[in-house]
N, C-alpha and C positions, 0 to 999 in steps of 0.2 A: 504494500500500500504506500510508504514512504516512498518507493521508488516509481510508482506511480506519478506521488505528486507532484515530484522532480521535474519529471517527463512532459506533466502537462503545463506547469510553470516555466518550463523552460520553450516549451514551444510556445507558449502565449508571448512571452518574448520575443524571440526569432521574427515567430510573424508581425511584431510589430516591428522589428529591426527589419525586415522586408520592404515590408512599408515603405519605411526610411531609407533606405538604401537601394533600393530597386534592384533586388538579386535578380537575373534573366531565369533562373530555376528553384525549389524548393523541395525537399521531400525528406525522405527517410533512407537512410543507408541501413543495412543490418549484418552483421558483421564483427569481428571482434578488434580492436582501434587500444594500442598501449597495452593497459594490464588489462583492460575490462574484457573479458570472457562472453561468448552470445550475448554482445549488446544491439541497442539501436541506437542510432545517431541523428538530429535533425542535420540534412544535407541542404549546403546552398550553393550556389553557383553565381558568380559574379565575373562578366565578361572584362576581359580589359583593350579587346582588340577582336579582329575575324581568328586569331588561332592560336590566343591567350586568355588561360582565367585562372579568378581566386577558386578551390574547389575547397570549403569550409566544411567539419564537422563539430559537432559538441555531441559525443557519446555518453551512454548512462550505464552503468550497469552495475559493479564492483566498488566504482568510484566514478569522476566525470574525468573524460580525457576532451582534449579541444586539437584539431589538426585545422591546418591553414597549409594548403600546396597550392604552388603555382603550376599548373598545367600545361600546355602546349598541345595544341590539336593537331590531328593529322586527319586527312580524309581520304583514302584510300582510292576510291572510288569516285568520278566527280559528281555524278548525282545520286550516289548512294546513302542511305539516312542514318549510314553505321558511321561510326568515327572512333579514333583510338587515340590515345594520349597517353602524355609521361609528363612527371611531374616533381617536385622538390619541394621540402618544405619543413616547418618547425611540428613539433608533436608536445603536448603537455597531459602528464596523467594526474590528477589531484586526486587522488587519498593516501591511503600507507599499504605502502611507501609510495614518495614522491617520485616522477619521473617526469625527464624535458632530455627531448632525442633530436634528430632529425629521419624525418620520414622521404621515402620514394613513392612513386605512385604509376603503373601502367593500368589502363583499363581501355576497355572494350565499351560502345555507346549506341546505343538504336533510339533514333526520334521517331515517333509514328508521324506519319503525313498527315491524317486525316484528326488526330486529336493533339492536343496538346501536353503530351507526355515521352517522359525520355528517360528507358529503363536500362542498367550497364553493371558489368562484374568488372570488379578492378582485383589489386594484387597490391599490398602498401608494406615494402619491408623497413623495417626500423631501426634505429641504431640510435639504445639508447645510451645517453651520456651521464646524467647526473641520475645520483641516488647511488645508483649503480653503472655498470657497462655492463649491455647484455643484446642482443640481438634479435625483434621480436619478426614475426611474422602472421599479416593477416589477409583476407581475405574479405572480399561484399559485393552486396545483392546493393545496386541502388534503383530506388523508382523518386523522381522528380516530376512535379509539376509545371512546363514550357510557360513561363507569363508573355502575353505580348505574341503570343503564333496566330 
């Protein structure tokens, strides 16, 4: 129940920092992100160009982890609605024990054409630094909501 409350407090926020900040996507990644084990994370997507963006998390599970990678797009295909990407970025895990790493990021992206939704498994390996030195390794399901399609 507490981590319930977390989850919906913490997305009541997000969506108002949406709001504010006009992410171009929003949703939920699932996944396990630092220490947290089978968590979820509110996902957001913040363009900085046609084949750069911020690809934000705030996970919940064990404790809260926060990732911020910068991305870089590829599109394989030139009107195909798949895209892939690689990415670099800071990672922070808040409970006990503490951790702040740096994360990677490759993922796989499908936008549907006809709605405004955009679902992708990614691969985020980690290399944490403080607290400890240790080497994590995750995996996720993300589904996003397209604003603006």
């Amino acid at each position: 129940m507490k981590q319930l409350k977390r989850l919906i407090t913490a997305a009541i926020v997000c969506m108002f920092g949406v709001g504010t900040v006009q992410a171009q996507e929003a949703g939920i990644r699932f996944g396990n992100a630092m220490g947290n084990k089978n968590s979820v994370a509110i996902d957001g997507v913040f363009a900085l160009g046609e084949f750069s963006r911020i690809h934000a998390d705030v996970s919940f599970g064990s404790g809260v982890a926060v990732e911020a990678l910068w991305d870089f797009l590829y599109r394989p295909v030139s009107d195909s609605p798949i895209n892939w990407y690689v990415g670099v970025g800071p990672s922070l895990y808040l409970a006990s024990p503490f951790a702040l790493g740096a994360s990677g990021e490759i993922g796989l992206e499908y936008r549907f054409k006809d709605i405004p939704l955009a679902i992708g498994l990614d691969y985020r390996p980690t290399f944490v630094l403080i607290e400890t030195t240790d080497f994590v390794n995750s995996f996720g399901f993300n589904v996003r909501y397209v604003f603006g399609k």
